[in-house]
Structures are given as C-alpha cells and as structure tokens.
BAZA-576632 format. One record per residue (C-alpha): y, x, z. Coordinates in steps of 0.5 Angstrom, whole numbers, plus 2048, in hexadecimal, padded with zeros to 3 digits. Example, Ala and Ser with C-alpha at 12.3 -4.5 7.8 and 13.67 -1.06 7.14 Angstrom:
# BAZA-576632
7F7819810;7FE81B80E;
This chain:
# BAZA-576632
7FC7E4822;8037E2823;8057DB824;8017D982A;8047D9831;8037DE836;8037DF83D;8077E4841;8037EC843;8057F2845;8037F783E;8007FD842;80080283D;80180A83D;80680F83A;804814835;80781A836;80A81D82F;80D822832;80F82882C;81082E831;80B82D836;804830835;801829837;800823834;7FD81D836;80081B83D;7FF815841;806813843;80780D848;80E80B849;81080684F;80F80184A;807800846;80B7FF83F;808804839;80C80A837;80C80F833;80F816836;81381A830;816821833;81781C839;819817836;815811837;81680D830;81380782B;81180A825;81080781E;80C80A818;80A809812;80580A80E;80580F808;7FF812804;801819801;7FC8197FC;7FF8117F9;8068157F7;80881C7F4;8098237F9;8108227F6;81181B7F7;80F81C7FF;81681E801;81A8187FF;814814802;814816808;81C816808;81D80F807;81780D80C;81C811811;82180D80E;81E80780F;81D808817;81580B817;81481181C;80D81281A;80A812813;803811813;7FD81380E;7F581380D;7F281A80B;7EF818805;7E781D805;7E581B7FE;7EA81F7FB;7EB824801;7E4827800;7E18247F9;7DC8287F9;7D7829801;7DB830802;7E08307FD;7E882E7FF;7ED82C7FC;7F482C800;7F982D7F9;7FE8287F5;7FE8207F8;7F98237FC;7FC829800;7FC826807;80082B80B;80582A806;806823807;80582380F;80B82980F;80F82580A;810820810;811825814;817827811;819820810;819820818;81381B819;80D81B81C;80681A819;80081681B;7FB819817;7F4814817;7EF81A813;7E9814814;7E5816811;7E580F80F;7EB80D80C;7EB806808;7F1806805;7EE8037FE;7ED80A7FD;7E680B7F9;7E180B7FC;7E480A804;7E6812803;7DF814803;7DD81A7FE;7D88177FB;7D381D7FB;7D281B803;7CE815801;7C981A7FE;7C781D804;7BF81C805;7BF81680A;7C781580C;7CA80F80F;7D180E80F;7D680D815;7D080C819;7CC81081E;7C8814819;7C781C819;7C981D812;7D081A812;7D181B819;7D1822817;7D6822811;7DA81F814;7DC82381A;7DC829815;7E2825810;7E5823817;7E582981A;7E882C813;7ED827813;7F082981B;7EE83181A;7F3831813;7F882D817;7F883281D;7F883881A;7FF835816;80183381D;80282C81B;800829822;806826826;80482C82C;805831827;80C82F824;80882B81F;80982381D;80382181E;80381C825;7FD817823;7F6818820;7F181381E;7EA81381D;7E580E81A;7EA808817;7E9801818;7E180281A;7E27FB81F;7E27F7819;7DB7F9818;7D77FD81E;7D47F781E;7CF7F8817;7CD7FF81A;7CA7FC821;7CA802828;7CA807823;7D1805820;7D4804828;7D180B829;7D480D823;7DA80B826;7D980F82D;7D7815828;7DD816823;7E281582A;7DF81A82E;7DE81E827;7E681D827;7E781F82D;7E482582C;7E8828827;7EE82982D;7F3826828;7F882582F;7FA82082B;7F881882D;7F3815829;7F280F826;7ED80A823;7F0804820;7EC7FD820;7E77FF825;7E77FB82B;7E280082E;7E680782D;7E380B834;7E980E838;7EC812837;7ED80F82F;7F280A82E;7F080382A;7F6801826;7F77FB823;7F77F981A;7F97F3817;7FF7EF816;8017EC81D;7FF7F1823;8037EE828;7FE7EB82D;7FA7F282C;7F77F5832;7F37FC833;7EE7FD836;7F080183C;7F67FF840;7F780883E;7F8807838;7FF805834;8007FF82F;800802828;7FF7FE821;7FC80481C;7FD7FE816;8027F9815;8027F780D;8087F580B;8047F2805;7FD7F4802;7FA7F77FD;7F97F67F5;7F37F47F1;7F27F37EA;7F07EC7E8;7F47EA7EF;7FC7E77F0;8017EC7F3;8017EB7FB;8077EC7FF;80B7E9806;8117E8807;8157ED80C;8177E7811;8107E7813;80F7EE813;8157F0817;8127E981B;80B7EC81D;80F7F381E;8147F0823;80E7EC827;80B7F2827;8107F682B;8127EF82F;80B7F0831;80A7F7834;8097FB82D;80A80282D;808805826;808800820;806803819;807800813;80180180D;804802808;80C80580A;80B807802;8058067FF;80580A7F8;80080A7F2;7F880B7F2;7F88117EC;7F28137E8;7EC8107EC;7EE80F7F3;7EF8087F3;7E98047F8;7E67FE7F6;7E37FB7F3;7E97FA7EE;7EF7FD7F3;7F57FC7EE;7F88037EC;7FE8007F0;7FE8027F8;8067FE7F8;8047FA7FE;80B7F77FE;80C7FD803;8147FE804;8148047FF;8118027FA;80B8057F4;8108097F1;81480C7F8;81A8077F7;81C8047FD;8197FC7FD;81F7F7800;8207F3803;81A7F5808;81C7FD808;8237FA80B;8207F5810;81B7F9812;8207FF813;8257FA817;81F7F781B;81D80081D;82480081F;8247F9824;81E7FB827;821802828;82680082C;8217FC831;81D803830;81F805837;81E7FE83A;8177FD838;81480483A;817803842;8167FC843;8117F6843;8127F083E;8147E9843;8117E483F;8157DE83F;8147D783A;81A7D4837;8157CE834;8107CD830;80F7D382B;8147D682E;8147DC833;81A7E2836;8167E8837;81B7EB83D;81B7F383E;81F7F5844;8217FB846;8267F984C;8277F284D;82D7F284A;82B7F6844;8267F483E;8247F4838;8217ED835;81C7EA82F;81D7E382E;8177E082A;8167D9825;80F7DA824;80E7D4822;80D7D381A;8127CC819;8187CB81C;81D7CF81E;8207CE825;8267D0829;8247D3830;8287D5836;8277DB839;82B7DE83F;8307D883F;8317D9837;82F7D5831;82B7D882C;8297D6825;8227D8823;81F7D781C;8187D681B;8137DB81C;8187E081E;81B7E5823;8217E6826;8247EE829;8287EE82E;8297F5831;82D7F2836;82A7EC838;8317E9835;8327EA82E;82D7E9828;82E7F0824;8287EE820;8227E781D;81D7E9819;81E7E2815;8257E5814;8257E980E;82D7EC80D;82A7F380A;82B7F5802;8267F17FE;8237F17F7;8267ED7F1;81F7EA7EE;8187EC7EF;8197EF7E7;8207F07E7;8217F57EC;8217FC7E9;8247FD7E1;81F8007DE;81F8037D7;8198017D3;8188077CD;8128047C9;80C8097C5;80C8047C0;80F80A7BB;80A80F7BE;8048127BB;7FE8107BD;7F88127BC;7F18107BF;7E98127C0;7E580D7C0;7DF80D7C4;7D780D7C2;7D48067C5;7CE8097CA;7CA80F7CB;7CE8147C7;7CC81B7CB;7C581F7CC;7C781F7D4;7C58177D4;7BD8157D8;7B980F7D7;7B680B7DD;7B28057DC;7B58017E1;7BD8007E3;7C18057E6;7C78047EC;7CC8077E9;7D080A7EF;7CA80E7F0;7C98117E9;7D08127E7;7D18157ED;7D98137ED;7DA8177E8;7DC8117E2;7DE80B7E3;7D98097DD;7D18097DD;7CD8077D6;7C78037D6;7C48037D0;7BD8007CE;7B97FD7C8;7B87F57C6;7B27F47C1;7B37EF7BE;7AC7EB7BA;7B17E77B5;7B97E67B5;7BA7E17BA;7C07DF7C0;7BF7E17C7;7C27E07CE;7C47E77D1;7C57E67D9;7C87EC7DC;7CA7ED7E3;7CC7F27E7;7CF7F67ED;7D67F77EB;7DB7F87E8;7DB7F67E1;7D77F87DA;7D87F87D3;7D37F67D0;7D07F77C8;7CB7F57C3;7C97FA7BD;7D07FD7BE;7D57F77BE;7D87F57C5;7D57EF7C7;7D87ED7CE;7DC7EF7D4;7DA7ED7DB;7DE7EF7E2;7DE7ED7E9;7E37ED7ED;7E77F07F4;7E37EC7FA;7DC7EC7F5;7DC7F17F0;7D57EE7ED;7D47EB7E7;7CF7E77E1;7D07E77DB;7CD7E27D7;7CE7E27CF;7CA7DF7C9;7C87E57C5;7C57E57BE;7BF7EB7BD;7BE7EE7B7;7B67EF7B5;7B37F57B7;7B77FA7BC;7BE7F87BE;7C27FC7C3;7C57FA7C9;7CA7FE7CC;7CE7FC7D3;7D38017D6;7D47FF7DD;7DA8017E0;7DC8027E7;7E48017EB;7E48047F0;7DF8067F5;7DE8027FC;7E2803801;7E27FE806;7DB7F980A;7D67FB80E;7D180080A;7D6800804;7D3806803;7CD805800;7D07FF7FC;7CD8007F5;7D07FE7EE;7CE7FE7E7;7C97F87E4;7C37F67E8;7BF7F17E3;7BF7F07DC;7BB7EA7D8;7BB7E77D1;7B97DF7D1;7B77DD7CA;7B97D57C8;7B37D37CB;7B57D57D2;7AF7DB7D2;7B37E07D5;7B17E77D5;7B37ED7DA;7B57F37D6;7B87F67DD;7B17FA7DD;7B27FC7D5;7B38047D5;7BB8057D5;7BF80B7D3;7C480E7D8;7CB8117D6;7D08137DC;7D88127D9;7DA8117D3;7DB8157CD;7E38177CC;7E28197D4;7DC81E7D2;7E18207CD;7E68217D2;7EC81C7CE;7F081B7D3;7F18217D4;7F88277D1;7F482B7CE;7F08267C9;7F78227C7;7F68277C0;7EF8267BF;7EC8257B9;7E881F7BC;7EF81A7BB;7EF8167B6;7F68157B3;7F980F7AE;7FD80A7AD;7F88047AF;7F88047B7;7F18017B8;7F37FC7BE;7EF7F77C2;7E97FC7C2;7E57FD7C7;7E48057CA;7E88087C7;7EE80D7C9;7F580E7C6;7F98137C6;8018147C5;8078187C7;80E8157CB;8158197CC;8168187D4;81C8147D4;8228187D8;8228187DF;81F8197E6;81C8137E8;8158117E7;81280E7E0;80D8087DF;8098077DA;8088007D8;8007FE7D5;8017F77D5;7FE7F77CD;7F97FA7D0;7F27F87D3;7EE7FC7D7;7ED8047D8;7F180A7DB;7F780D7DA;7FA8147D9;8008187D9;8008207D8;7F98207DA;7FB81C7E0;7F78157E1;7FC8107E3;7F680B7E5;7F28057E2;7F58007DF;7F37F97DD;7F77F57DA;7F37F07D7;7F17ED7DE;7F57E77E0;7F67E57E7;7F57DD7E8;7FB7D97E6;7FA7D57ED;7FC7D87F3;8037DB7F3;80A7D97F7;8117DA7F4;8137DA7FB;80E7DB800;80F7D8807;8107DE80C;80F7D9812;8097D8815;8027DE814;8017E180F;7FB7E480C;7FA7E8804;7FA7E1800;7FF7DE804;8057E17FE;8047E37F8;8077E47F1;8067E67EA;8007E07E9;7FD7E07E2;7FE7E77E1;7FC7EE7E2;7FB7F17E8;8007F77E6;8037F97DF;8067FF7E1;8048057E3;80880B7E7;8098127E3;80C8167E8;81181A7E5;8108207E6;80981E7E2;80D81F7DD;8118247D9;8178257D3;8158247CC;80F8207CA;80981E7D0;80181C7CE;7FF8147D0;7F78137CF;7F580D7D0;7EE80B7D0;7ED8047CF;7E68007D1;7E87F97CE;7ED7F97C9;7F57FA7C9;7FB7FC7C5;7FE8027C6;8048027C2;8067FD7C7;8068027CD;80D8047CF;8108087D4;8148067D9;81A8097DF;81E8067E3;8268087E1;82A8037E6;8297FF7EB;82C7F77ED;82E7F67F3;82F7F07F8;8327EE7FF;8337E8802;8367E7809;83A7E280D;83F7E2813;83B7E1818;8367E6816;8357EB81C;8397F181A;8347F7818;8307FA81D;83280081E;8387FF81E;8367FB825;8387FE82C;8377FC833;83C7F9837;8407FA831;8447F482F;8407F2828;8457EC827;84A7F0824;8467F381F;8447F0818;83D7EF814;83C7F480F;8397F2807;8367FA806;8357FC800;8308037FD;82E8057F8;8278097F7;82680F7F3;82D8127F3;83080D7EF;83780A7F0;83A8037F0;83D8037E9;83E7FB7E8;83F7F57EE;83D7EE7E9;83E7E97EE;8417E97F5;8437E37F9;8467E17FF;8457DB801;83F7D5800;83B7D97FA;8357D67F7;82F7D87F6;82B7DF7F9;82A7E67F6;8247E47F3;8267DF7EF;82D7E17EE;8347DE7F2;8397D97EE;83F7D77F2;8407D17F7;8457CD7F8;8487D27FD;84A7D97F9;84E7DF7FA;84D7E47F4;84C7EA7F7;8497EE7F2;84F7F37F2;84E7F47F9;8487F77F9;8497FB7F2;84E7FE7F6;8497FF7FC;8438017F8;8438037F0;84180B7F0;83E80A7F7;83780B7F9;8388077FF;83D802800;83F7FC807;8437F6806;8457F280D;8447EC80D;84B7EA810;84F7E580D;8547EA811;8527EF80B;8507E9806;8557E4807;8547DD809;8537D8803;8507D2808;8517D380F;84C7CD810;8477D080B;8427D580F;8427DA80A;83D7DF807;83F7E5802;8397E77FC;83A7ED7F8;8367EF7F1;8377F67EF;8347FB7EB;8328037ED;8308077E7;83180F7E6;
C-alpha cells in the first residue's frame, strides 16, 4: 500500500513489443537502462487504460464512450468476455446486440486504442454467477477452476472459441488488430488456496493452455503471485505502487485500479475522491509502473438479470469518471485526463531510465529519473496523511499538500499535484444535470394480479427442502415452496424460517404474512414470526427469491440459496419440524409464465383496467405507456414509490429494482477526507436511502409515439408515481486561482511558463452550449462548486466577460490574469469562479 517508506532498488522489468506492423509480437527488449517499457511501433511508451464492458452499455452507445475514454487520456480500453451469455446453452453461441464482441473490439480499433482483452473465462465483475453458464455446473462430477477433467476441457473449448473468433477478425495486434494483452483466469490468488495442489496445477494448467493458443500477444493473470513465466501477474487494488512481479522479466502492471466501488442493494453509495486516485496513480508511476487500468473507466448498467450477487445493484456506476448514463464524471474525468498528460510528459523519462531515490524528510520522498545528468524528470511525494510540507529540491523550494504527488517533467517546474484539483467540477451531487421530470400519473394503468403458490400442472413435490439454484436452474429469480399445516383446533404458533438467501415472501391461507432478506456480505436469513392456524388444513406458501447468483469466494459455485429449515413451535415451546412434510414446487411465478413483460402481451385480455389502481399489493404486475420526452440523451425511470421486482421498457429489462431497502442511516460523509488509505466504506453517501431510484432506459430503447413499461412488483408500491426522466441541460463550475499552474498541455520543455497564465475551462457534454453565466467573480469568492459561490470582500463582476467568451460555445478558457482581468486588490492573492449553464 502507499504510505510506507521505501528504500531505493533498481526495478528490472521488460519491454513488450506492441508492434502493429511486424509479424512478432511479444519481444523481450533490454535498453542500457532495467526500467519497463512497452514498444509501440518502436516506441517505447506508459500506457493508461481503463475498463469498459460492452455488454453494460448499448452497441450505439459504445462510440461516444470510447471517444471521451480517448479524450480523457487512456491508450487501452479494457473488457472481460462474458461466457454465460456468449454460449447460453453448451454449444450454442450468442455474439449479437450488447453482446457483439467483435463489434466492440473494432469499435475501439477505429477510436485508435488498443484492447486488453481478459476472456477468463472467469470473469467476477459482479456478473451473475462469475460469468459462468450455468449448465457448466451440471456436468457429472465437475469442479470449477481447479484441476478436474470436466472443467478443464470446457474451458479451453470457450477459450479457444474466444482466440479463434479474434483470429479470424484479424483483431491480434501482429495482424493489425487492437488487441495487445490477453488474460486468463482472473484474481485466482485470492483463493488458490481453497483448492490445495490441485488449484496450483490448475495454475500451471490454464498458462500453459494460453500459451498454447499462439496469440502472439503476452498473457497475463492478475492477482497471482505464481503465474509461470512467460505469464505476467499484475497487480489489482487500490494502491499498487509497492507491486512487484514476480520475475525481474516481467513489467510492473495494474489490471484494476477502482476509482470507487460497486453498489449494493441495502448499502450506501461508495465513492473516493479524485485527489487519492490520481494520488495512487502518480505513485505508481513514481514507482516504476508501466500500465495501470482503471476498473471501472465507465462502468454502465446491469440489464435484465446480469447483475451478480448476492444482491448487486442494477447500477454499475462505480463513480467511474464516465458515468452510468455515459456523461463525463468531473472533476475526476478532468483531473485524471491532466494527470495522463503529466505523466505523458515524463513518458520518455521513465522507459530510459532508473528512478534515483532521494528522501526529503519524513513521509516525503523525490523519485528522480535521469536521462543525462543535466536532463530529468521528477515525482515528488508527500505520502504521509497529516501535514503538508514545504521541500527542497534540487536547491528550489517545493510546497507539497499532504498525501499527494508533485510532476515535474523538468526537474524544475511543478505541471501537475494530485491534491491540486484545477479542472471543471460539478455543482452538486443532485444539481448537476437539469433533468426534466414527465410523471405516469395521468397514464393508464392496468395490472395482472398473480395467484399465491402453485399455479401450473408443471409443479412436483419432495418431502424434504429443495436448493433452489439447483431446481430453478437460473431460470427465474423465484422458486414456490409450498406445504400444508394441520391443525387439530385453531391455536397461535411460532413459524421459524431459514434460508440460504436471498429473500422470501411468505403466505399463510393466501394472505402475505412476512418478508424476510439477508444482505451483500451474508445473504442468509430467518424468519421468525407468530402465526395464527386455522382448525383443519392451512396452507402455507413461500416464495423464495434469488438476487443475483455468486460470483466471488472460494467454491462460489456450489454456494446453494433458497430455505433450508422450516419449524412451527406451539406456546408451550413444543416445536415440530415441518422441513420434512411433503412440499410443492413451483419454478417462476405466473405473469413470467404468461410472458407479461413481454410486447406482445401488452394487448392481452388477461389485464385488468379500472380506475382503482390496486397499490401496495404484493406480486403483482403493472403496465402503462409514456411519450418518450424529445431529445437524444438517455431516460431513467425513476421507481421510488415502488418496492421490490423488475422493470421493463419495450420489452427490454432495465433490471431489479428495490426501492423499499434503505441503507443504514449511519455511516455517511458530506466531505470524505481524500487523505490518508482508503478502502470501500471509507466515503459514502446517500445513508438512510435506497441504494438507487433510477434506472437507465437507453434511448435507442425507446421509439416516437407511446413505449409499453411492465413492472412487476414483488412487495408492494404505487406506480402512478413512476416518472420518466432526462437530462435537457447541465451546470457547470470552475474555480482556479493565480497561482495555479497553467494547463498541462499547454506546458513545454524549456519554454518560459512564466509568461503564461492559469486557465478556468469550461465544456460541456452532450453537444450542449453555454446558454447563460449565473455567477463570475475575480477576486476572494466564497464558498465551492458544491455548494455554490457568493462574493468575498474582494470582487470584480466579471460575468460580461465571460458571456462574451463563452455563451453559444461549447467549450470555453478564460485566463486567470489580472492582466485580462483586472486588478481589483493587488495584495489579494485572487481566484476566478464561474457558474454557467449548458443546455440544447
């Protein structure tokens, strides 16, 4: 981790050759110096990348995506291939819509970017069950991701389909393709040693096997320290600058670098600041990295049932610098994309030359790499959490904030601090965007209310408790469990449920009696409730639901769900099991059977139309029509008056939604404390609420004229407040001072900076233009883009200035000069801050 103190090594690493010309491809490349590189038509370069999963966006979404990660400074867009949806049925394949790989990997060919293509199989990626198809867990006497016959075989069949259908696209970097990394596994040291030395000849197995496929391209597995050579083990956390590989051969890459975290239903909102993220990127550079990977770049939505679990949000924002929707996140996108550029300008510094370490006190360090001893590049590192410093370096003194990292390309002059943020920031978590609301209120509404247990000739009985992944087979989320209750007399009970996960709706004679769930880190539950039994029979119906199939842990693949124990105890605490009674199956519910969701049943005689909208009713399906607003951008659909089920536009799922489960109210930070480690919970938002209460509806989902939404409702809601939502205008901020450096790229060597000005810049997403300035100010401004600026005791109103600069622009710089801006105060060191507004 960063933060500790290091003493100075020679980094000995290779070079990879990601030569587009050449027939070869992996080349080992040994220059005077030991320092990684990596060989770009002969040019040894530091690459940046960043994750982006084709399926988690629209084909028609994936070119302004891939366009703004360019923008933003990333050489590499990075994506795991998904094998449950690629081949849903053992033999069958599926390459078309979200999922048309090729599509995607030329797609970033044409952007002109590479691709580090991780086919796995294994993925993670809070995908349903890892990725995994789950008809591979029903081959006779298979184990997963260990050394067993069965698996071992269908893996390298995928694997093999996966390198052949790239091959035959001539989409590897020796035959002009993008693809210049491959990886196998994924993240298996975290839990090879569940598997004993059958996991470490699993690892021996699936190199070799990679290396088989004669790719020409280098392959590597990330999180494992044991990787044979020729493999490459990569680093994945937060910080990687101490990383090491495991051969002096091999290059110093970070194949996940998480600029937050992923979302949970019942958990707050996670996010980390910029200034830490830039700060662990910056470090590690500083310290002999070649390739680092931001997981996630843009992270997108978990459509339909895709999301992992147990209970992954249908959000996989993951405060990623392009967010959910494909808008540009800032400021991290901005600090990130000047930090790319920073580092850019060291690039021919550190793949020629050694870092000489030097300490400058405690917590503070210069990592120096020299090309001749007159010509360097230099980091300068406060790494402790506290206190800033002012350093000396190379006879000039240095102001370092704490935990961060000072650029300079020159050795001289600081271009760029990661604690420094100078780039256009939002105005507000909430305010952001101007969204235009259209409520369903005035739509028509009609609804299927589904019938309580068994409700088909295809149900079976056992006299014991099912596992439900077994029995439905991923084929539903929901699973009846139903049985009979004799009763001699009509007495009260205790009725004492447990399960695997992930939650159950439970009935008796018909009517909801209780609702009981677990949680991200435990999905298991009990319930535990007192009933009243009728005299005779009483029926009892529980109707098990899954969020999301495993996708992480040791053996996660054999980790079962649905209720394992069902007892009934009498007031005088006689208890009898009634696990064992006979029990009634039923796999999915109703309105799935009857196809609901889909187009074609949107004129079926089965909805029921009236004007009393049954509301707060538990299983039960909605349905109405809405005008899609006008514009291009995407919709959201907001469900808050909603509580638990799925949602579905034209057909197309948007995901699960739950409303109805709030976060802890404890927990949260307006301001989170970028200094020092941080970790998932460190900074978190939206305590006391829903995980999410939007929902992506891709436009191109949506047509002129009226567009069918089905929603099915598992707990209760009110549908007629669901609205539709899109953003029609955007707020933006920025807040630079004099003594701010001047814009990266505007830096160069030996060029006399002084004579150049800081720059307040100012863009905006979506095609928009600048259509109004509501504040701008020289001088002392209070207050911050988040909460908004009022004027200090020093002020120039400067807004005619920038209206003249900026309204009808897209993208707009005002220097920061009292030169171009006057000069109010000349003792007043002096900031300039600008609200504007971007709309159509």
């Amino acid at each position: 981790m960063a933060g500790k103190q290091h003493k100075h090594t020679h980094i000995h690493t290779t070079v990879l050759s990601l030569n587009l010309i050449q027939c070869y491809f992996y080349n080992l490349y040994r220059s005077e110096s030991t320092q990684v590189s990596i060989v770009s038509d002969g040019r040894k370069r530091i690459l940046q990348s960043g994750s982006i999963h084709y399926p988690r966006a629209t084909p028609e979404m994936w070119p302004d995506i891939i366009g703004k990660a360019k923008e933003g400074g990333l050489d590499v867009i990075e994506t795991y291939v998904f094998w449950n949806y690629h081949e849903p049925v053992k033999g069958q394949y599926y390459f078309e819509g979200r999922f048309d790989l090729v599509k995607f990997v030329k797609t970033v060919h044409e952007a002109g970017l590479f691709v580090h293509l991780r086919i796995g199989p294994y993925a993670c990626a809070e995908w349903n069950y890892g990725g995994f198809p789950l008809w591979l867990h029903f081959i006779p006497d298979i184990q997963f991701r260990t050394t067993n016959g069965p698996y071992q075989a269908e893996m390298e069949l995928f694997l093999a389909k996966i390198v052949n259908l790239m091959k035959e696209e001539n989409l590897f970097a020796s035959q002009g393709g993008p693809i210049i990394l491959a990886q196998v596994e994924n993240e298996y040291g975290n839990v090879e040693w569940a598997y004993g030395v059958g996991g470490e000849l699993y690892v021996k197995w699936a190199a070799e096997t990679a290396l088989s496929f004669n790719t020409t391209v280098p392959w590597v597995m990330c999180a494992q320290d044991d990787a044979p050579d020729p493999i490459i083990n990569t680093c994945n956390g937060f910080y990687c600058d101490e990383f090491t590989p495991n051969s002096p051969s091999k290059p110093k890459m970070w194949t996940e670098n998480y600029p937050g975290w992923f979302l949970a239903f019942g958990y707050p909102v996670p996010y980390r600041p910029v200034e830490d993220l830039a700060f662990a990127v910056a470090r590690f550079f500083e310290k002999g990295g070649t390739f680092q990977n931001y997981y996630m770049y843009f992270g997108g939505t978990n459509f339909g049932r895709t999301a992992g679990g147990p209970l992954v949000a249908t959000s996989y924002d993951y405060d990623a610098p392009i967010d959910e929707y494909g808008f540009i996140r800032q400021p991290k996108w901005g600090h990130l994309r000047d930090l790319h550029m920073a580092i850019k300008q060291c690039e021919e510094y550190l793949v020629n030359a050694d870092p000489t370490h030097q300490s400058l006190g405690i917590n503070l360090e210069a990592d120096v790499y020299y090309k001749t001893p007159d010509d360097c590049a230099a980091f300068l590192s406060n790494y402790g959490s506290a206190l800033d410093a002012n350093v000396t370096f190379n006879g000039k003194s240095y102001f370092l904030p704490a935990w961060s990292v000072s650029i300079l390309p020159d050795c001289k002059n600081v271009i760029f601090n990661t604690a420094k943020v100078v780039a256009q920031k939002s105005v507000g978590d909430a305010t952001t965007f101007v969204e235009t609301e259209f409520s369903l209120s005035d739509s028509s509404w009609s609804w299927y209310v589904e019938k309580v247990g068994v409700w088909s000739n295809e149900s079976f009985t056992e006299t014991s408790l099912v596992e439900q992944i077994n029995t439905t087979k991923d084929t539903s989320d929901f699973l009846w469990y139903t049985t009979r209750i004799e009763a001699n007399e009509k007495k009260d009970a205790l009725l004492v449920i447990q399960s695997l996960g992930h939650a159950a709706l439970v009935f008796l004679n018909k009517k909801a009696l209780a609702f009981g769930y677990g949680y991200h880190d435990d999905a298991s539950f009990n319930i535990s409730i007192k009933i009243s039994l009728e005299q005779g029979n009483n029926t009892l119906d529980i109707i098990s639901m899954m969020i999301g199939l495993q996708n992480y842990g040791p053996w996660f693949d054999i980790m079962g769900a649905g209720l394992y124990s069902v007892t009934l105890a009498d007031l005088k605490n006689a208890k009898q099991d009634i696990s064992s009674n006979e029990w009634t199956y039923q796999v999915g519910t109703e309105g799935e059977s009857l196809g609901l969701d889909k187009t074609d049943a949107a004129n079926s005689s089965l909805w029921t139309h009236g004007t009393e909208l049954p509301t707060n009713q538990s299983l039960i399906w909605y349905k109405s029509t809405f005008i899609a607003p006008e514009g291009k951008g995407p919709l959201s659909l907001n469900l808050a008056s909603m509580g638990k089920g799925e949602a579905w536009v034209n057909g197309q799922s948007i995901g699960r939604y739950w409303s109805a489960y709030l976060s802890p109210s404890t927990g949260c930070t307006d301001n989170c404390d970028y200094r020092g480690t941080y970790n998932a919970q460190k900074c978190q938002k939206k305590c006391g609420q829903p995980a999410q209460i939007l929902y992506h509806v891709p436009r191109t989902w949506v047509h002129p004229g009226e567009n069918l939404v089905v929603v099915h409702e598992e707990l209760g809601g009110d549908p007629s407040k669901i609205s539709v939502l899109t953003r029609t205008g955007q707020k933006v901020c920025g807040h630079v001072s004099e003594d701010d450096p001047i814009p990266v790229e505007l830096w160069k060597p030996n060029s006399d900076s002084s004579s150049q000005s800081p720059q307040l810049r100012l863009t905006c997403d979506q095609g928009w233009k600048i259509s109004s300035v509501g504040f701008a100010s020289f001088g002392n401004p209070k207050g911050d883009c988040s909460a908004g600026f009022t004027q200090g005791s020093c002020h120039v109103d400067v807004i005619s200035i920038v209206e003249q600069v900026c309204i009808g622009k897209e993208k707009c710089w005002i220097p920061v000069s009292t030169a171009k801006l006057v000069n109010p105060c000349p003792e007043v060191a002096k900031t300039l801050a600008i609200e504007a507004l971007c709309t159509a």
